[in-house]
N, C-alpha and C positions, 0 to 999 in steps of 0.2 A: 667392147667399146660401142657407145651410141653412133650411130651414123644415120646420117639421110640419102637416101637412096636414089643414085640418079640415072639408072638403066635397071632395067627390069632383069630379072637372073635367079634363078634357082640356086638354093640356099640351105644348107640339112648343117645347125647349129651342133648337133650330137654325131655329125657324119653321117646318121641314119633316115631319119626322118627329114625331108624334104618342103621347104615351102616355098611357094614360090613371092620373089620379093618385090613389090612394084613402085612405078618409077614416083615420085613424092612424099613417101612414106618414111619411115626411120624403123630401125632395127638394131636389135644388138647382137654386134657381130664379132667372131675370136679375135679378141689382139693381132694375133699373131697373122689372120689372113686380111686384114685393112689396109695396111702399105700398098699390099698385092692389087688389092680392088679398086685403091686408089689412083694407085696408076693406070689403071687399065679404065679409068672414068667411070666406075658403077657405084663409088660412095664416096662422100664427102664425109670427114669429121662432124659431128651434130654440135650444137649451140653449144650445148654442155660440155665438152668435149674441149672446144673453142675457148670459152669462157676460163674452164682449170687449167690450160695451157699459158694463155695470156694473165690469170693472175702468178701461175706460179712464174715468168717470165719478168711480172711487177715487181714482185718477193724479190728474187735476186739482183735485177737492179737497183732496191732500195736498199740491199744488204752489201752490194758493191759500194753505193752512192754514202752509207753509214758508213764502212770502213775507210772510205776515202777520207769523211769528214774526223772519222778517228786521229787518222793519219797526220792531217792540216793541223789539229791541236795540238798534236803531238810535238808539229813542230816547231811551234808557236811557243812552247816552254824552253825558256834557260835555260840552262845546262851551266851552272857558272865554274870556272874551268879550278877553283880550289870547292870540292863539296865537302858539305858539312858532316861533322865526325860524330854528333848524338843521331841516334838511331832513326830518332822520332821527324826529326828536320830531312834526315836521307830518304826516308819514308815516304813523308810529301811529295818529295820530288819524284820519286821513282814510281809512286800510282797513277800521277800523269804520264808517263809515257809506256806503261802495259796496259794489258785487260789481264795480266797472270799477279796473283796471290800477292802479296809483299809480306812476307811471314819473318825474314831476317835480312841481317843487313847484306847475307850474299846475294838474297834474291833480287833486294833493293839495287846493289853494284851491279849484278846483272842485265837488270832494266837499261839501268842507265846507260853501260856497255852497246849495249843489243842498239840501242836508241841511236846514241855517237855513232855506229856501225852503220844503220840505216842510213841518218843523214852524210856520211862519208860517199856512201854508195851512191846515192842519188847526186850529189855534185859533181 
C-alpha cells in the first residue's frame, strides 16, 4: 500500500534489504505492516490510497441510497387485495415489486407474497 511517510525508520520491503525511509517522502509498504506504522505515527495512507477508500465508501452509499429508493417504489405499488388471474396482468404486477425473474405465475405469487410480508413487517 502507498503511504507517505512521517518519521523516518528503516524499512527492508523483502525482509532483506534495508532502506532507509525519510520523513516527506512515500513508499510502498506490506498491507499487512501499515495498521502497525500507522499507529505508531511513521505513515499516513498516501492520496491514492485515500481517494479508493472514499470512492469505494461513495459506491456503497449509492448502492444503499438505490436500494432504499427500490424499496420506496416498491411501495408505492398497489397490491389490490382480489389479483388478477391471466398470467400476463399478474406479471406486471409482480416485476414491480422484485429485482428476481418473473418466469411463472409461482414466481409472480411469490413476489407479491414476499412484498405483503415486507410491508406487514415494517408497520
Amino acid at each position: 500500500m502507498r503511504c507517505n511517510i512521517l518519521k523516518p525508520f528503516p524499512y527492508a520491503h523483502d525482509g532483506i534489504h534495508i532502506v532507509d525511509l525519510a520523513a516527506g517522502g512515500s513508499h510502498d509498504i506490506r498491507d499487512e505492516l501499515v495498521p502497525g506504522l500507522i499507529a505508531e505515527g511513521f505513515v499516513e495512507r498516501g492520496e491514492a490510497q485515500l481517494s479508493l477508500e472514499v470512492t469505494e465508501a461513495e459506491r456503497i452509499a449509492r448502492e444503499k441510497a438505490d436500494a432504499q429508493a427500490r424499496l420506496d417504489a416498491r411501495g408505492a405499488v398497489v397490491i389490490p387485495d382480489e389479483l388478477p388471474t391471466k398470467f400476463d396482468e399478474l406479471r406486471e404486477l409482480a416485476v414491480q415489486l422484485t429485482d428476481e425473474p418473473i418466469k411463472s405465475k409461482d414466481d409472480a405469487l411469490k413476489a407479491i407474497e414476499a412484498e405483503k410480508a415486507r410491508r406487514a413487517a415494517a408497520a
